[in-house]
N, C-alpha and C positions, 0 to 999 in steps of 0.2 A: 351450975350448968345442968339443964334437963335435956335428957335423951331418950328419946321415945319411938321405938322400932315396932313394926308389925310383926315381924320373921325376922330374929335372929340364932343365925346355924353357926356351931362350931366345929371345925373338922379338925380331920385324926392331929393334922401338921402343927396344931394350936393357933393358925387362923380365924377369924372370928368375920362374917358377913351379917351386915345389919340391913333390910329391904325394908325402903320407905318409912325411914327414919324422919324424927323432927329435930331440931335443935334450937334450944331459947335457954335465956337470962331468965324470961318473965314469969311469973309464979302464978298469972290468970289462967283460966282455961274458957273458950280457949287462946293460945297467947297472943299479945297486943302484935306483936314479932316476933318471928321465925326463920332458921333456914330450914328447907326441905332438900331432901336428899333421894332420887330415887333408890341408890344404893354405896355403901361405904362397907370396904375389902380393911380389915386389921391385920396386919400382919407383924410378926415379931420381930427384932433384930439384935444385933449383940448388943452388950451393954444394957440390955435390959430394957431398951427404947422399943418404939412400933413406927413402924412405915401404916403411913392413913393413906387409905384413897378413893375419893369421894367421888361420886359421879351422880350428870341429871341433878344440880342444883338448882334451886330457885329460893328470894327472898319473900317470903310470904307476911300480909299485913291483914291480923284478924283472920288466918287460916286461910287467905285470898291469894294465891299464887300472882306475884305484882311484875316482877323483873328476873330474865335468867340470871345466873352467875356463873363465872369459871371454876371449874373443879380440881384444885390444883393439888396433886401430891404434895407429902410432909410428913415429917419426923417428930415423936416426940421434941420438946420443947421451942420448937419455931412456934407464932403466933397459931391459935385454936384456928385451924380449917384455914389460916390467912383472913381472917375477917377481921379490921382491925378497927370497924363501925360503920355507922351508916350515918350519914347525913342530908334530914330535911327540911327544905327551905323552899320559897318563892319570890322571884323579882321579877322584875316588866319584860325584861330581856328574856329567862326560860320558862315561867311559867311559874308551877309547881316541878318540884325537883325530888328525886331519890335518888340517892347517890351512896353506894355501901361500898366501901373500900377495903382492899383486899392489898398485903404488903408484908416482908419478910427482910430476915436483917441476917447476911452471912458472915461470921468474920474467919480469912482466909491469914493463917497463918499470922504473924508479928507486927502490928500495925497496917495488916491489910484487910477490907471489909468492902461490901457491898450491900446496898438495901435497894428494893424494890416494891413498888404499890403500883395499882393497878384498879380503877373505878372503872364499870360499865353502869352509867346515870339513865335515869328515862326524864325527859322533862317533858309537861304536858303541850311547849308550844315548837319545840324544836326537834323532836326526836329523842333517839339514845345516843349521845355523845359517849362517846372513848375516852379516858384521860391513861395516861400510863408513864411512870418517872421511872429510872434508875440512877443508882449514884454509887462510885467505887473511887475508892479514898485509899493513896499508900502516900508513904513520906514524898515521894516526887514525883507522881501524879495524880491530879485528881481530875476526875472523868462524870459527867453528868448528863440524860439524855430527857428531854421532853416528848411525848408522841400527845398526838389530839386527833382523833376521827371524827365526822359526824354527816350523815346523808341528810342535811336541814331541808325538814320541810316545812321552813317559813320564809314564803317569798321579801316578806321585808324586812333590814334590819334596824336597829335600834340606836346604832353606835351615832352621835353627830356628825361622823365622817362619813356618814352615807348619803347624805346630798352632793359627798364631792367627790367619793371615791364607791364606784360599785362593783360587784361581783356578776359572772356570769353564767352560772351554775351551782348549783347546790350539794356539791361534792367542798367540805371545810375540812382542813388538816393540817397538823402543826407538825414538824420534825425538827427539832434543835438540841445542836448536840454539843456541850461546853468543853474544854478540856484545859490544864493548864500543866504545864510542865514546867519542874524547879527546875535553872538550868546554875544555881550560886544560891547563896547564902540570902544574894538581895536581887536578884534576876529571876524572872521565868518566860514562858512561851505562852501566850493563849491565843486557840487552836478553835474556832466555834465553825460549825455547818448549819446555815439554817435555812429553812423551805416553809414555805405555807401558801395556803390555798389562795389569799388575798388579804388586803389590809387590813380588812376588818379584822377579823377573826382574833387578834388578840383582845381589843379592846371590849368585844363582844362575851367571850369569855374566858379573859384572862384580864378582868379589869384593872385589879389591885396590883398585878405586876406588872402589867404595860404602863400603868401611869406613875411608877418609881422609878422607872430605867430608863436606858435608852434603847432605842427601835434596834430589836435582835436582826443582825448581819453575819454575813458567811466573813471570816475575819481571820489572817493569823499574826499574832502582834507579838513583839519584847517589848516586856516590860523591865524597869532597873527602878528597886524599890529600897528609898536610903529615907531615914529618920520618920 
């Protein structure tokens, strides 16, 4: 990992300020990809760890500032800055796509844990889509959330189900929220909330898991689960 600061100051307290920093893998110059930082505060903590706090990020391609990112505080050994890759790709449906994912993994006590990621995508036919999961797992509950933004600005969609089902606005967003509660050894509760902008919008962009399920409903069920 290369780190490349303009101005970096150290003060009396053994905090460390780095201004308009780079960060890359790549060993070109200059690099193929980057994040850019306008500035990142080090600071110390017990145990011998550092609280990071990065601010004014952007994912740069060929030194070309391409898409902002969120600047998330962190502690030694969570994922570097939350960056946990970037992914690009193009199909008929978004275009050209950048999509660099950002996600962290807590574990909370004795078989209790939470993880969280968080993609702000550009695609070149639809805008910058939102995508953002979380997921908290204990022995008798597990809880999972989908969120999806996006202010599309493509008047047409792509799905086959747009000859029969249409949209009236260009405000798309997904909220679904799983939960399952043990309530026995072979029973539980599942507990789901779900909203979205209109029908499309899974199969639009969420091809691969709309056409393995079934059509996500606001739902609270027992289940009794024998052999």
């Amino acid at each position: 990992i290369h780190l490349k600061a303009q101005l970096l100051t150290e003060y009396p307290d053994g905090d460390l300020e780095f201004l308009a920093c780079t960060i890359t893998t790549c060993t070109k110059s200059p690099p193929h990809y980057s994040t850019f930082f306008k500035s990142i505060r080090a600071t110390p903590k017990d145990g011998g760890k550092t609280l990071w706090r990065p601010d004014g990020a952007w994912l740069k391609i060929f030194d070309l500032p391409i898409l902002p990112l969120p600047s998330i505080d962190f502690v030694d050994g969570e994922n570097f800055f939350g960056l946990s890759g970037i992914d690009f790709g193009s199909s008929r449906i978004t275009g050209q796509v950048i999509k660099p994912f950002f996600g962290g993994k807590k574990v909370l006590g004795k078989n209790n844990e939470y993880t969280w990621s968080i993609a702000p995508a550009w695609s070149s036919l639809r805008g910058y889509p939102l995508y953002a999961e979380a997921e908290y797992l204990s022995p008798d509950w597990k809880s999972s959330i989908l969120l999806f933004g996006l202010n599309d600005s493509l008047e047409q969609d792509f799905s086959r189900l747009s000859t029969i089902i249409g949209r009236d606005n260009n405000s798309r967003y997904i909220f679904d929220w799983h939960n399952e509660f043990k309530t026995s050894k072979t029973s539980k509760i599942i507990a789901d909330i779900v909203g979205y902008s209109d029908y499309l919008v899974y199969p639009e962009f969420f091809r691969t898991e709309w056409a393995s399920r079934d059509d996500r409903e606001s739902a609270i069920e027992w289940v009794h689960e024998k052999n």
